[in-house]
OpenMM code with the backbone's topology and positions (N, CA, C; nanometers):
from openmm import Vec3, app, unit

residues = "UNK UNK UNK UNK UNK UNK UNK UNK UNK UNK UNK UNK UNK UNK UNK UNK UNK UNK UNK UNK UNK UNK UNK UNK UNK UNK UNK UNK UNK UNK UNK UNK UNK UNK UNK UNK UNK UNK UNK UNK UNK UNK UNK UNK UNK UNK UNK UNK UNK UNK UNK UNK UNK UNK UNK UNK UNK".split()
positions = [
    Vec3(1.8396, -5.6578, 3.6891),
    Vec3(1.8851, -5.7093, 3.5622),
    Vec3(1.8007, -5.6548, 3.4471),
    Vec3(1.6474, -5.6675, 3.4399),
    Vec3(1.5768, -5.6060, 3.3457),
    Vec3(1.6106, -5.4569, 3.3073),
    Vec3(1.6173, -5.4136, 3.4101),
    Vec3(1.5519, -5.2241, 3.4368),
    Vec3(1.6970, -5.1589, 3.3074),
    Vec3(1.8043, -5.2139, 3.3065),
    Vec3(1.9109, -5.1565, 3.2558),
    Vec3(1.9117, -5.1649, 3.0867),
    Vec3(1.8133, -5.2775, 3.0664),
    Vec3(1.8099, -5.3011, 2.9218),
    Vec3(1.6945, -5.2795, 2.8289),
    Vec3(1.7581, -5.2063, 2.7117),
    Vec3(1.6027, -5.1277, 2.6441),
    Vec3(1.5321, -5.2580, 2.5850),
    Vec3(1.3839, -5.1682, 2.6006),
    Vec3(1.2659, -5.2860, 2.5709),
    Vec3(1.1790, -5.2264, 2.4573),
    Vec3(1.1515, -5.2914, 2.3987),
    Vec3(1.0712, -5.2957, 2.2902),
    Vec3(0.9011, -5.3442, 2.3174),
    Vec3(0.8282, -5.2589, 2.2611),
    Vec3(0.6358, -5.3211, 2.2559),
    Vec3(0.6649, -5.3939, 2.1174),
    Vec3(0.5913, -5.4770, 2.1361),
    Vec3(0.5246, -5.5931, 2.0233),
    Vec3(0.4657, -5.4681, 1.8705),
    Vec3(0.4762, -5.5294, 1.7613),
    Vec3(0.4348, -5.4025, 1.6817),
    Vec3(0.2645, -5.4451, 1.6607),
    Vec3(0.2500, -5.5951, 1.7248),
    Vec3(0.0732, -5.6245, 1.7309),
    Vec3(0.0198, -5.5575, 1.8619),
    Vec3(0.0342, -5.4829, 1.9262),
    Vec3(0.0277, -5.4217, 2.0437),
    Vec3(-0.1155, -5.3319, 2.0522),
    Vec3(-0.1081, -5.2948, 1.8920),
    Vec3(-0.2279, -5.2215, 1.8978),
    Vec3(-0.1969, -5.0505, 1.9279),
    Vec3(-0.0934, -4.9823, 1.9689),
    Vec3(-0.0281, -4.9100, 1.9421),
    Vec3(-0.0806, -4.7662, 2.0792),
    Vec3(-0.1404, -4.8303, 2.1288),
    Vec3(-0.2106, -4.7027, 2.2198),
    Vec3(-0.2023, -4.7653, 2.3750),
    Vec3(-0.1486, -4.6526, 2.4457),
    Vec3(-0.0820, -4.6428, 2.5851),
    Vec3(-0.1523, -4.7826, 2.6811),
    Vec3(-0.3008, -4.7865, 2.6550),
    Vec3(-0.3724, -4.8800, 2.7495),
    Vec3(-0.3807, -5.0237, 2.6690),
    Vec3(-0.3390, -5.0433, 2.5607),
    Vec3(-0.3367, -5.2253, 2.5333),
    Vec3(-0.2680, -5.2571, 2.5655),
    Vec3(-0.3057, -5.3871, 2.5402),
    Vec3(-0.2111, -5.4917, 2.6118),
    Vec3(-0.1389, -5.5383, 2.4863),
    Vec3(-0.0490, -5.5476, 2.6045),
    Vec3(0.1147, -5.6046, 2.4566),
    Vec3(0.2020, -5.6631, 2.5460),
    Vec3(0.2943, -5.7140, 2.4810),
    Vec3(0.4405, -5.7484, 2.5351),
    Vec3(0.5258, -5.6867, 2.5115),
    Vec3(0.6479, -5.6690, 2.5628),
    Vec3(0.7851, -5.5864, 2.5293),
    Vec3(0.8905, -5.7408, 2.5556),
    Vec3(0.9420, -5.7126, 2.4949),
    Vec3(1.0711, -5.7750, 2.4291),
    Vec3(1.2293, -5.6849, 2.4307),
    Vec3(1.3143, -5.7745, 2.5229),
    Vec3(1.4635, -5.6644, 2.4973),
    Vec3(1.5581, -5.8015, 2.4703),
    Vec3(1.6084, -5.7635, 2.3615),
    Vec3(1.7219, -5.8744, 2.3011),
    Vec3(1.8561, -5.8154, 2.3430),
    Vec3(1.9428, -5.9017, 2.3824),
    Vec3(2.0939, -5.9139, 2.4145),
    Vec3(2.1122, -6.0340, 2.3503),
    Vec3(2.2423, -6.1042, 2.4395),
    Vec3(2.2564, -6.1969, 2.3820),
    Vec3(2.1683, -6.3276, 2.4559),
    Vec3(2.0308, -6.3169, 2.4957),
    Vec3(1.9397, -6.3906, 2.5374),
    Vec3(1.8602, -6.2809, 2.5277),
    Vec3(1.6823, -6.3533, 2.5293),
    Vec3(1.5622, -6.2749, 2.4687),
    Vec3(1.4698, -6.2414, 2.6101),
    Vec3(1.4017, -6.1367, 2.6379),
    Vec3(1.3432, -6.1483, 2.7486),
    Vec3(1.2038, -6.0712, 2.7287),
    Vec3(1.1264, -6.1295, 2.7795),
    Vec3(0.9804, -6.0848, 2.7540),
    Vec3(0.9180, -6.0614, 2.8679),
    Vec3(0.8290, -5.9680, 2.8838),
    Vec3(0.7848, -5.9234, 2.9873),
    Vec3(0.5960, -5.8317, 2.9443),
    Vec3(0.4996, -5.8512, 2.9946),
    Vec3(0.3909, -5.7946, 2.9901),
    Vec3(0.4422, -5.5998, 3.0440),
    Vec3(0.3946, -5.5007, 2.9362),
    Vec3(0.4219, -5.3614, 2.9321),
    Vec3(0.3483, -5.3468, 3.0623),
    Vec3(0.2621, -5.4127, 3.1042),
    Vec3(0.1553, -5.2911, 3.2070),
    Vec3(0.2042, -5.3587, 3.3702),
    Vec3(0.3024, -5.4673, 3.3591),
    Vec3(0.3718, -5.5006, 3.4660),
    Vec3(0.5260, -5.5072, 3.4436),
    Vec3(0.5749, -5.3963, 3.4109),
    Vec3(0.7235, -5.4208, 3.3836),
    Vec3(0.8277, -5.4571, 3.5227),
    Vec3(0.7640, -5.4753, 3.6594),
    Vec3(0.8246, -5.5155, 3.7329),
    Vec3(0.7453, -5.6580, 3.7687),
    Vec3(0.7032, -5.7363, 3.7251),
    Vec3(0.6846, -5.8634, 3.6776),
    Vec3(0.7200, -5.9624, 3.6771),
    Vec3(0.6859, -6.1221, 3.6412),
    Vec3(0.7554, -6.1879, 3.5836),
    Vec3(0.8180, -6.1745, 3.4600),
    Vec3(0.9478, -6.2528, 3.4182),
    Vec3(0.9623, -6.2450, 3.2864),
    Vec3(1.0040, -6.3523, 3.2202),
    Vec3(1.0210, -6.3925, 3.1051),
    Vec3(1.0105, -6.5190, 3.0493),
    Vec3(1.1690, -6.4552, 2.9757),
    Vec3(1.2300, -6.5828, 2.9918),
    Vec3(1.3757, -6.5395, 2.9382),
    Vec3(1.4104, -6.6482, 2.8609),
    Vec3(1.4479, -6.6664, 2.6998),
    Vec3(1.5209, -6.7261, 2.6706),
    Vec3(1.6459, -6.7477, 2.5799),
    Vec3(1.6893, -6.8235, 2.5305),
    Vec3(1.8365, -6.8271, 2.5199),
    Vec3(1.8507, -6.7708, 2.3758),
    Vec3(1.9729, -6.7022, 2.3367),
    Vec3(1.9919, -6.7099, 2.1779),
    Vec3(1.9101, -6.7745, 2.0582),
    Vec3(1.9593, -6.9130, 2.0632),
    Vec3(1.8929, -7.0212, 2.0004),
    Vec3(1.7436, -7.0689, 1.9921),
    Vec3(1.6902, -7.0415, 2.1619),
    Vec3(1.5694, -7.0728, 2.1478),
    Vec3(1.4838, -6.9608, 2.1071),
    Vec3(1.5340, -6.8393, 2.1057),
    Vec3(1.4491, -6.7802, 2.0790),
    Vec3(1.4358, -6.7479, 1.9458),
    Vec3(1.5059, -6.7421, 1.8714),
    Vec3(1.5113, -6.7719, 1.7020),
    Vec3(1.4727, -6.8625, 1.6508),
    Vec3(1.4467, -7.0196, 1.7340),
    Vec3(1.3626, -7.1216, 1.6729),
    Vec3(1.2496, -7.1164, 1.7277),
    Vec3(1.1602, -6.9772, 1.8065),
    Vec3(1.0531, -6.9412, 1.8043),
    Vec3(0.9898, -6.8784, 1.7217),
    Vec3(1.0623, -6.7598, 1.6853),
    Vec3(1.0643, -6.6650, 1.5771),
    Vec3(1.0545, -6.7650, 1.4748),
    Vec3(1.1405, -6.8327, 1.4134),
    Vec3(1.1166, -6.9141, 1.2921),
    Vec3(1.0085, -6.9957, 1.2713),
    Vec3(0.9231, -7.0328, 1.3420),
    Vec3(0.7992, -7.1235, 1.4290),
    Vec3(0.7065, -7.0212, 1.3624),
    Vec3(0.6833, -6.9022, 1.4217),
    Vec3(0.5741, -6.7630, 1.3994),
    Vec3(0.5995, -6.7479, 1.2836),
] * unit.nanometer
topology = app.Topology()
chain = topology.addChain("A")
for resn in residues:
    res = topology.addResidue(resn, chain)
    for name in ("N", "CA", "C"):
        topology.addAtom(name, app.Element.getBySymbol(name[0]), res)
């Protein structure tokens, strides 16, 4: 399910191959995943919730 959908690094990432960051791929649900384990857990959530996170930050 992940592997098919493009992912995005965090733009606080720090910008160089070895930090640590998150990647983020939006559809119509949000999914987050640590870059240096992209076969991982991942934290998934819905439309809604994830925009009343964003609005939170």
């Amino acid at each position: 399910m992940t592997q098919e959908r493009a992912w995005r690094k965090s733009s606080y990432s720090g910008g160089t191959e070895d930090s640590n960051c998150v990647e983020v791929s939006l559809a119509q649900d949000a999914l987050v995943r640590d870059s240096k384990n992209a076969s991982g857990d991942v934290l998934a959530f819905s439309g809604p919730a994830w925009r009343a996170l964003i609005s939170w930050l």
